[in-house]
N, C-alpha and C positions, 0 to 999 in steps of 0.2 A: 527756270527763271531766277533772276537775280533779286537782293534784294540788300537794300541800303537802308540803316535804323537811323531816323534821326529826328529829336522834338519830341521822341515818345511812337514817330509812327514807322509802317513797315511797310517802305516805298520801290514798288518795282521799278526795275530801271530801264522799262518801257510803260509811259504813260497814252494810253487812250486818249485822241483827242476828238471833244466830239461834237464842236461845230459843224462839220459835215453831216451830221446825221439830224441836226434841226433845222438848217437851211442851206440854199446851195450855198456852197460853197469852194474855191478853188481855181486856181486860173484853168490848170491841165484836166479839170475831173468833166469829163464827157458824160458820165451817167445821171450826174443828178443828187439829188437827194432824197437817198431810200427809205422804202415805206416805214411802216411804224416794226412792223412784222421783222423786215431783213435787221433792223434795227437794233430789235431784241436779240436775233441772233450773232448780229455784231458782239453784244454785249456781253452776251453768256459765253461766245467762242473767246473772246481775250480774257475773261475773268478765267474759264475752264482751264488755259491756258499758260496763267498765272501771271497776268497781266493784273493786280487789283487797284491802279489808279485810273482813275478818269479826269480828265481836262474840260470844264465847261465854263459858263457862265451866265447869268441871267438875261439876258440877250442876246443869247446864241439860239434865238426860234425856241421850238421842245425841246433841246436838246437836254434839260434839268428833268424835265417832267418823262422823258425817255427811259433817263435812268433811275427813276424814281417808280417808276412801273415796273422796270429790272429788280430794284432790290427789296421792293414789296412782294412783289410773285416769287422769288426766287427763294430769300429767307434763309441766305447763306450762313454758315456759320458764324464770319468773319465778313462785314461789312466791306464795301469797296473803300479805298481813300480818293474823297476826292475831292479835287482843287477847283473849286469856284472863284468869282470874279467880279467884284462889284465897280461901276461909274459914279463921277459925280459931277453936278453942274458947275463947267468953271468959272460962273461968275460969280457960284454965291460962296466958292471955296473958303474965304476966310470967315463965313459967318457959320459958328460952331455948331451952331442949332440946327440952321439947314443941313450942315455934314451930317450931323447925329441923324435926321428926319431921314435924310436920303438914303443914306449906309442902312438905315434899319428896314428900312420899306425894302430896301433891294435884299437883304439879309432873310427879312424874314417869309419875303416870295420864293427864296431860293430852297429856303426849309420849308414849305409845303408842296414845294415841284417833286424837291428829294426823299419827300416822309421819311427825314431826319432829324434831330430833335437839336442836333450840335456840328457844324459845318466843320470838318475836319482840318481844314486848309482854305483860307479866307485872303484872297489878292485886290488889292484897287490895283484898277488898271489906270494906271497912268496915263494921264492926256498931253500930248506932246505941248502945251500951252504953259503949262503948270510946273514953276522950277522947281528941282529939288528942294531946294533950302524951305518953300514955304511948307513942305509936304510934313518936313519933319518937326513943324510947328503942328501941322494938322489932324495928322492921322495920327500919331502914336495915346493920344488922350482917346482919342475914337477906339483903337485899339483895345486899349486896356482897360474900356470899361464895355466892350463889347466881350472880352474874355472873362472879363468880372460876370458878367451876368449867362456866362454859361453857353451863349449862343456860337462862339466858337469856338476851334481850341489852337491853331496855328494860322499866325496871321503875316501880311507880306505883303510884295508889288509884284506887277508884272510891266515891264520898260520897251520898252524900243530902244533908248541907247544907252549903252555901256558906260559912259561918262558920267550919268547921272548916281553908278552905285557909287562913287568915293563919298560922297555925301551921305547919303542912307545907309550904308552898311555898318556904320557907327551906331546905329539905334538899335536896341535887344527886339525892339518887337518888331521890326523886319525882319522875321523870321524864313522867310522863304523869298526867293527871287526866279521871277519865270524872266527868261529875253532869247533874242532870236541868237540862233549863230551855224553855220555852216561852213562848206566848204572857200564858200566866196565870201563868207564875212568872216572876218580876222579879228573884229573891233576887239571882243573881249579878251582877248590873249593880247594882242597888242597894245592895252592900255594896262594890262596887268591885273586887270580885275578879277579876273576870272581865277588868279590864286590868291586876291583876299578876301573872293568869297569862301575859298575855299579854309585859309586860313580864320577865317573867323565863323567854321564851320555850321556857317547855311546852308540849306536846301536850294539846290538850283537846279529848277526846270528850264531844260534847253526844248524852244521852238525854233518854225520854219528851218529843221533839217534838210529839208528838200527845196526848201524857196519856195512852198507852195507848189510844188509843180513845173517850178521851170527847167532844172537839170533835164526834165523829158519831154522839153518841147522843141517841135519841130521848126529851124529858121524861118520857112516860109509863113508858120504860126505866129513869128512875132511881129507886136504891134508897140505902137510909140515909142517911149524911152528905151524899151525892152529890145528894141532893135541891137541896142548897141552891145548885148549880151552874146551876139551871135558869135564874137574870134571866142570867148571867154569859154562857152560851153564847147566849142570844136574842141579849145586845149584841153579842157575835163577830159574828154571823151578820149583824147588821143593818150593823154597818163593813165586811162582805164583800161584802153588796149594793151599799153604795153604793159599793164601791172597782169593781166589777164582776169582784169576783174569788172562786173558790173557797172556802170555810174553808179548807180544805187548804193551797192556794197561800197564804193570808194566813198560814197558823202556819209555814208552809216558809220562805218569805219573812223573817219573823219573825228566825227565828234565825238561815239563811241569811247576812244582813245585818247581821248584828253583831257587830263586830270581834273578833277573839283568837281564833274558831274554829277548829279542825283541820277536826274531819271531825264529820258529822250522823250519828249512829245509826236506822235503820229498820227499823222489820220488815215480812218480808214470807211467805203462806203461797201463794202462785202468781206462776209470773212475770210474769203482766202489774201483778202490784205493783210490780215491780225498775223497768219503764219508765214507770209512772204516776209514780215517785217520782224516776226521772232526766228527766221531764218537767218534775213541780214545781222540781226543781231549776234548771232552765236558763226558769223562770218569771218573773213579772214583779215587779220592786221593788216593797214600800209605798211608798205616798207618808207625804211628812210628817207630812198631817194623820190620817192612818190610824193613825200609829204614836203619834201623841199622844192619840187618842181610847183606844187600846188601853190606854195608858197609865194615863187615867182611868177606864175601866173597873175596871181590876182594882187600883187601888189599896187598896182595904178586903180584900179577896182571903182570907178564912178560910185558913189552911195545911189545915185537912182534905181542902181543896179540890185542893192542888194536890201534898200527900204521897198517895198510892195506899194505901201501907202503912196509912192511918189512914182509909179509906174505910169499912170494913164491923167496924173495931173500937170 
């Protein structure tokens, strides 16, 4: 396994994501959401593995208190890294009190789920309601006095769109940035962001490498907006052909390979996903013309197509 140093932490460049394992979740995941048992085994097969981040948040079901029973029983030498995820109500955003109230009550659930003493990597999740500009009135004092008092030690966002880091990536204490991006989202290379997070060397967690599951879902499977996904994923599948490679491998590959990454977010509800996806990982590069056919593909690219959140509304 690989690993990327940065803020002081030792981040593999496959993160565990583990909303799946606290509630269903997934458009393509037919099994479910596995017992507490497979759970643990998840957990222990991608750390074993050398997998040591994990992906959650405090309203992702158990999924805190999951991994918080993993690193109490386990007693590893070297603790997981892991990336938590706090809300907050947007209406009372600009009143500082409720921010402090809420961020702390969510903070400090997070550290008794995790029987953690200090949240290693600390994200607000972003509410698509909430403009940038006000956030960096908001959180940065939240910030710094939540790391003042010890509770965390790397703190950040996690976005939906691309457009909002040119504004936030100017403040030190967005230190890490999680957002979506795949083979059918372009946004963050296209807007350029994606090299100045890189040049103002952030941590960036890339999600939804797989779209949640749609690269492997069947036409007849799709419903609403998702419909209009159908020519999009035939052209995946037909540059996969000719590349002689998996879908999978081609979106792994994908992001993979493109510069300014940390670490790839996955999920997984059995362990033979942890080593199908540390497989893909040590898989084979696009070639050029793959990645320029990809290119044109998705260039017209609907956003319904590649926000999830606007799939079935």
């Amino acid at each position: 396994m690989e690993y990327i140093n940065k803020a002081g932490l030792h981040i593999s460049r496959l993160t565990l994501g583990t909303v799946a394992l606290g509630m269903n979740y997934g458009i393509s995941n037919d099994s479910g959401q596995p017992s507490a048992r497979k759970s643990q085994e998840i957990l222990s097969t991608a750390y074993d593995l050398g997998i040591n981040t994990f992906d959650t948040a405090n309203d992702y079901g158990c999924a805190e208190a999951l991994i918080g029973k993993y690193i109490g029983d386990q007693r590893n030498e070297r603790e997981p890294v892991i990336v938590t995820k706090f809300k907050l109500n947007v209406k009372g955003i600009l009143n500082r009190k409720q921010v402090r109230e809420e961020a702390l009550k969510s903070i400090q659930a997070s550290l008794r789920s995790l029987q953690i003493k200090q949240l290693p990597i600390v994200l607000y999740h972003k509410d698509e309601q909430v403009p940038a500009e006000i956030l960096m009135d908001v959180l940065p004092p939240l910030f710094a006095e939540l790391k003042k008092e010890g509770l965390v030690n790397v703190t950040g966002i996690s976005l939906y769109y691309p457009n909002e880091i040119e504004t936030l990536v100017k403040e030190d204490l967005f230190q890490a940035f999680q957002i979506p991006m795949n083979v059918f989202d372009w946004r963050l290379i296209r807007t350029g962001m994606l090299s100045t997070l890189n040049r103002s060397d952030k941590i960036v967690f890339i999600r939804s490498v797989f779209l949640q599951g749609l690269f492997f879902m069947k036409p007849a499977s799709l419903k609403g907006k998702l419909t209009a996904a159908e020519n999009y994923l035939d052209g995946l599948k037909n540059i996969a052909q000719r590349e002689g490679m998996s879908v999978a491998q081609i979106a792994f590959s994908f992001v993979r390979d493109t510069e300014g990454i940390t670490s790839l977010i996955f999920g997984a509800v059995n362990a033979r996903q942890i080593k199908e996806n540390i497989h893909l990982l040590n898989g084979a590069a696009l070639s050029e013309k793959a990645r320029n056919d990809i290119k044109t593909l998705v260039l017209d690219m609907p956003e319904d197509i590649i926000v999830p959140g606007r799939w079935f509304n």
